[in-house]
N, C-alpha and C positions, 0 to 999 in steps of 0.2 A: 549518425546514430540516432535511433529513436526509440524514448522510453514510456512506455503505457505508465503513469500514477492509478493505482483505483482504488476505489476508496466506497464502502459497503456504509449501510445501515446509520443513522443518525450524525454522519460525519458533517455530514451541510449546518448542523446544527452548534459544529464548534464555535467559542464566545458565550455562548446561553449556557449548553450544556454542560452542567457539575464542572464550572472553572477550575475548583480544588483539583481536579482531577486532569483536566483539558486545555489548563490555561484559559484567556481571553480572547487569543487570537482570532479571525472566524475562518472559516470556511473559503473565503475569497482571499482573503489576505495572504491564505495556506498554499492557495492555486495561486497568488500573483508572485509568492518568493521563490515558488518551485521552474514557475516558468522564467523569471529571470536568474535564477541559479544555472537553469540547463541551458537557455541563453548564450550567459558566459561562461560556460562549458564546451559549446557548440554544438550541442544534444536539443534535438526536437520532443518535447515533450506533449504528450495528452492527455491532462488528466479528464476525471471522470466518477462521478458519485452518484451511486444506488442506493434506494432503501429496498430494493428485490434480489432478490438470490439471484432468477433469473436473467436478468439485466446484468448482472455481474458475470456468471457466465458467460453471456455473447459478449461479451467485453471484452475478458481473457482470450477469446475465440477469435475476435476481431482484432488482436494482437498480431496474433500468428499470421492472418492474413493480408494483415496493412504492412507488414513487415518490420515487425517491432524485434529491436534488440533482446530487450528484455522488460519487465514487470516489475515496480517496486506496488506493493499490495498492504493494508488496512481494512481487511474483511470485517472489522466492527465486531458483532455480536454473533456474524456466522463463523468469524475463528474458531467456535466453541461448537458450533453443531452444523457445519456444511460441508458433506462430502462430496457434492455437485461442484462445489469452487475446488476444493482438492485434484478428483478427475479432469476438469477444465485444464486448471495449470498443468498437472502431469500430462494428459495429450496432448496440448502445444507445444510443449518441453523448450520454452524458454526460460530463460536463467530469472531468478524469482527471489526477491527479498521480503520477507513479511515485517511490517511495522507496525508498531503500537504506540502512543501517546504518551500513558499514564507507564507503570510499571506494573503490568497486566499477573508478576509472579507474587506479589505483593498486597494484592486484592480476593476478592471470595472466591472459593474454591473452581465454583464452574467456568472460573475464567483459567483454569491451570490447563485445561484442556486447550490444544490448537490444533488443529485436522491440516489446515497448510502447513504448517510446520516441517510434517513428512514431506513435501517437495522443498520447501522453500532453502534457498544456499546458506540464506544467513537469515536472524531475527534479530532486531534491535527494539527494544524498550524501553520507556520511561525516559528520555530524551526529548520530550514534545514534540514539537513541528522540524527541530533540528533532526532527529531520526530520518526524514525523508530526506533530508540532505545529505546524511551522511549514507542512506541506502543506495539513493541517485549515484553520489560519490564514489562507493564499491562497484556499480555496475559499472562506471564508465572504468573504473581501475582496472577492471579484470577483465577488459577487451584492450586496453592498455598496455597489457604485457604482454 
């Protein structure tokens, strides 16, 4: 099994950015617990972080043809205004989890909006860096059964 992580706009920036909000964790620490999670799961993982929309599409795109299971997704600040990442995931039509950090329902308005949403199977929020594990987690459960 192999699962795409992607992870959009300021994410390289976790530990610095708004701790209250993102924790301390960083960015590498993010990519080295995910990779030894899928590890001992026996899931090949890649992740991958954009600050461009663009790049994030061929990302989703390059999913579908490395042969990827499925997407767990942290589109950052395009949640709220990318319908390029939306069509992405819907043409590949891999099974897709969208995660959040903070609790995204619980913050300023323009973050209420999420445009993946409409594909995505499940959203988990406000969970921190666990969120990805436990997204990783439902992916592999649900080829599981």
């Amino acid at each position: 099994m192999k699962l795409y992580i992607i992870n959009g706009p300021n994410l390289n920036m976790l530990g610095i950015r708004e701790p209250d909000h993102y924790g301390t964790t960083t960015y590498r620490d993010l990519v080295g617990l995910i990779d030894e999670h899928c590890k001992s799961r026996g899931v090949t993982s890649v992740c991958y972080q954009s600050n461009h929309e663009g790049d994030l599409v061929d990302k989703i795109q390059e999913a579908y043809f490395e042969g990827a299971d499925g997407i767990v997704i942290n589109p950052g600040a395009y949640t709220h205004t990318s319908i390029a990442i939306l069509d992405a995931a819907k043409s590949v039509m891999l099974p897709l989890v969208e995660v959040h950090i903070s609790k995204v329902e619980e913050r300023e308005a323009f973050r209420q909006v999420s445009y993946i949403r409409e594909y995505a199977e499940k959203t988990i929020t406000g969970k921190g860096i666990q969120g990805y594990i436990d997204a990783i987690n439902y992916l592999i459960d649900r080829f599981d059964k």
